[in-house]
LUMKE-615351 format. One record per residue: residue in one letter; x, y, z of N, C-alpha, C in turn. Coordinates in steps of 0.1 Angstrom, whole numbers, padded with zeros to 4 digits, always signed. Layout:
# LUMKE-615351
AXYZXYZXYZ/...
END
This chain:
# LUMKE-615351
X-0088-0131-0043-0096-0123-0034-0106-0115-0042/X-0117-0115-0035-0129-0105-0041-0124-0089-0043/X-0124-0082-0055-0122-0072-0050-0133-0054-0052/X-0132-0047-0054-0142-0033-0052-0135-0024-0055/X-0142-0012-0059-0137-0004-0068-0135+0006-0056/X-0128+0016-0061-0122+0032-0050-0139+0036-0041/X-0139+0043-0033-0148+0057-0030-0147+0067-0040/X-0155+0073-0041-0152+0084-0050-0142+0096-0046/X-0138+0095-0033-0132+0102-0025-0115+0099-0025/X-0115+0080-0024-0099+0076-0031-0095+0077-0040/X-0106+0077-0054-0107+0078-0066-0100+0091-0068/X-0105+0104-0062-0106+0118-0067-0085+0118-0064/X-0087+0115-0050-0072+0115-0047-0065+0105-0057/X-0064+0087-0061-0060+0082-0074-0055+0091-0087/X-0063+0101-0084-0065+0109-0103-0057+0115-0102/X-0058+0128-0090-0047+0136-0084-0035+0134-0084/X-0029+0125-0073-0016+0118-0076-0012+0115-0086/X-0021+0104-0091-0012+0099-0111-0014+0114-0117/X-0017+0125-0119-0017+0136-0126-0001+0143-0125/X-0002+0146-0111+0008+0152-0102+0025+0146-0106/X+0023+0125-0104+0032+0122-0110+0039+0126-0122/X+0024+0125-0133+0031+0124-0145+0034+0141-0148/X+0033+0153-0141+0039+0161-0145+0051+0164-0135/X+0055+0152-0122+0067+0156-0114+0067+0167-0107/X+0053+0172-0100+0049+0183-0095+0052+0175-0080/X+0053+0190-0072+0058+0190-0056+0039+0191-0049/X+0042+0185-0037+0027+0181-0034+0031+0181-0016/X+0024+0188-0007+0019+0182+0007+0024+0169+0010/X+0032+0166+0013+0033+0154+0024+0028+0149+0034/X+0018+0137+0036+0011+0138+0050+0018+0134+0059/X+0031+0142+0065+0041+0128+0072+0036+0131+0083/X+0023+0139+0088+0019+0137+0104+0014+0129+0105/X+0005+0118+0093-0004+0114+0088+0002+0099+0103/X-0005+0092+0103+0002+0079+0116+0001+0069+0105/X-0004+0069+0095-0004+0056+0085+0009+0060+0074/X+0014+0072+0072+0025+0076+0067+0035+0069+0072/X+0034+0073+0083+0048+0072+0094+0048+0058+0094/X+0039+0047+0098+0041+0030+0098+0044+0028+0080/X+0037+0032+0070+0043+0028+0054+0053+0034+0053/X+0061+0047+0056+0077+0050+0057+0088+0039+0065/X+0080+0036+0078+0091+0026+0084+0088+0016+0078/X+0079+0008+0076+0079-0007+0073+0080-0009+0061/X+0081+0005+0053+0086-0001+0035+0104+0001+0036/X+0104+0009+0044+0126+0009+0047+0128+0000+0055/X+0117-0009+0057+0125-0022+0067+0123-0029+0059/X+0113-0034+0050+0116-0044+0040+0121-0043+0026/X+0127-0031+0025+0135-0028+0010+0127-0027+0002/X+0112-0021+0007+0110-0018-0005+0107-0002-0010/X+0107+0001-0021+0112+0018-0025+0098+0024-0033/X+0097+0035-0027+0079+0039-0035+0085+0053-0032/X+0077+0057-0040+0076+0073-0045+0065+0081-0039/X+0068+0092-0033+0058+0099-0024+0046+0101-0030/X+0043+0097-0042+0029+0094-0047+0024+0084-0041/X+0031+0077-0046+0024+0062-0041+0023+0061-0026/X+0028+0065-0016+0030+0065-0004+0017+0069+0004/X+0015+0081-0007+0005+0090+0002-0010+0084-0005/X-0007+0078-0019-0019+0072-0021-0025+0058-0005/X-0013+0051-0005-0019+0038+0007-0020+0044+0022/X-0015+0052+0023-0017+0064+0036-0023+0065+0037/X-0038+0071+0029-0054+0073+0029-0061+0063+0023/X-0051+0053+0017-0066+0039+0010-0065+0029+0021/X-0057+0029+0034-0056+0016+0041-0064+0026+0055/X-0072+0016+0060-0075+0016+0073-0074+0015+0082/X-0064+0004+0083-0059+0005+0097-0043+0000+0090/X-0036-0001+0105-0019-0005+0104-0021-0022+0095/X-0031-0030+0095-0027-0041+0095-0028-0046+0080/X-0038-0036+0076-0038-0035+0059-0035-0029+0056/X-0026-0018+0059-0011-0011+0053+0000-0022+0051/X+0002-0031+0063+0013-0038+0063+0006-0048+0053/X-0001-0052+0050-0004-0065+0037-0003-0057+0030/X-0005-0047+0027-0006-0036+0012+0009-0040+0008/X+0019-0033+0018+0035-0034+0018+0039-0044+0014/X+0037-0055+0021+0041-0070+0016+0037-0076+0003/X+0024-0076-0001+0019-0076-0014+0029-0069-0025/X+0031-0053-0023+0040-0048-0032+0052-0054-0034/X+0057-0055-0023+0074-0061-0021+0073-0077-0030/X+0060-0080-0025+0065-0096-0032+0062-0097-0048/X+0056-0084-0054+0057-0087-0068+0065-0073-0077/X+0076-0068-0066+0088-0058-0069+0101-0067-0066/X+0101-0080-0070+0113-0087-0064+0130-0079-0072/X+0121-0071-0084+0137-0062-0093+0143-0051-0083/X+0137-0043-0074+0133-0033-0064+0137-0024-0070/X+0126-0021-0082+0122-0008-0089+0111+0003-0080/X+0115+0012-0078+0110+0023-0078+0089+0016-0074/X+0080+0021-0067+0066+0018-0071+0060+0031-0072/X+0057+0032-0082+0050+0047-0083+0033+0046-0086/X+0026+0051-0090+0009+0051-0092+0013+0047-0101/X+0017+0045-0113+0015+0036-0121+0017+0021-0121/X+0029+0019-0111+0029+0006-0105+0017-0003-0105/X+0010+0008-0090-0002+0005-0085-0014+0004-0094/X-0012+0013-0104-0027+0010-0112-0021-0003-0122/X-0013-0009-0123-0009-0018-0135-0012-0033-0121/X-0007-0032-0112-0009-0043-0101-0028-0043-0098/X-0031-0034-0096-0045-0034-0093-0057-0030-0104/X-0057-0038-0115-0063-0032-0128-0078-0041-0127/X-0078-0044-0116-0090-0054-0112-0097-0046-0103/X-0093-0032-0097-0097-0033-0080-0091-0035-0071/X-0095-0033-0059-0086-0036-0044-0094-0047-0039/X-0088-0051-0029-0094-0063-0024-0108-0058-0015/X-0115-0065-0011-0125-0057-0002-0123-0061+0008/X-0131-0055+0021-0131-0053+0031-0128-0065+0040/X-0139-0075+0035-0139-0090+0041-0127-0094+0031/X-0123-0093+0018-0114-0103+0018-0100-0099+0022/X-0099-0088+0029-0087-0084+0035-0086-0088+0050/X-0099-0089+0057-0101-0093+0069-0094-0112+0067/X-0104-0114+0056-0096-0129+0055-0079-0133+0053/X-0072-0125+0045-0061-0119+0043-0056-0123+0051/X-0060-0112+0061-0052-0111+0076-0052-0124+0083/X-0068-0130+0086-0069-0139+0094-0061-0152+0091/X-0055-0154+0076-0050-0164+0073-0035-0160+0075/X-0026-0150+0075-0013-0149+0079-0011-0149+0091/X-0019-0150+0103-0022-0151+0116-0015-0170+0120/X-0003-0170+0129+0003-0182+0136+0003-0181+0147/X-0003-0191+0154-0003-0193+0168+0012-0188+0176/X+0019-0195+0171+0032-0190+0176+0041-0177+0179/X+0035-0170+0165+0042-0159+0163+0030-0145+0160/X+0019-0151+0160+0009-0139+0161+0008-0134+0145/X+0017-0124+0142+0011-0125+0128+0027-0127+0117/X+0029-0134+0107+0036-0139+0104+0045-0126+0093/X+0033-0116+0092+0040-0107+0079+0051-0099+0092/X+0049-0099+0104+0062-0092+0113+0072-0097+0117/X+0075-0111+0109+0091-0120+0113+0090-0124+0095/X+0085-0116+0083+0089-0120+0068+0105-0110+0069/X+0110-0117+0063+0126-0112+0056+0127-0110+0043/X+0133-0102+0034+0135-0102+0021+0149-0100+0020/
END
């Protein structure tokens, strides 16, 4: 997938977080946040374990619910040890960039089944 660098605005938050991490400093939780609350439930439904850094980083870098849930799934499928995902995780997985806009659109469009509508909401791990 094509991918594109932060806003300067994801970026500033990126810096923040990994700083925060690496001194284990206590931080605002956005749990009113509605993209919070779907990456809390759908990363404890598919076993997978992230660190309130990282949480709150894809909280504010995804746009809607449907690129949160590929965000999720993407992590899960290359955390198959189910270590911990912290910002460093994330910057060692994404040392290219994120995907962009259209190639997340395509993303989506291609996990899409007639049958079942979208396929990443009947994956099991």
């Amino acid at each position: 997938a094509q991918t594109t660098t932060m806003s300067l605005e994801i970026s500033k938050l990126f810096i923040a977080l990994c700083l925060l991490e690496m001194k284990a400093e206590d931080f605002q939780l956005p749990v009113d946040l509605f993209s919070y609350k779907i990456l809390d439930k759908r990363s404890e439904f598919i076993g997978l374990h992230m660190n309130d850094y990282a949480k709150t980083f894809f909280s504010f870098l995804c746009h809607s619910p449907g690129e949160l849930i590929m965000y999720l799934y993407y992590l899960r499928s290359k955390n198959s040890n189910g270590e911990i995902i912290t910002m460093q995780t994330v910057t060692m997985l994404f040392l290219m960039g994120f995907p962009t806009p259209k190639a997340l659109e395509e993303l989506w469009d291609a996990q899409k089944i007639p049958e079942l509508d979208n396929l990443l909401d009947h994956l099991t791990f």
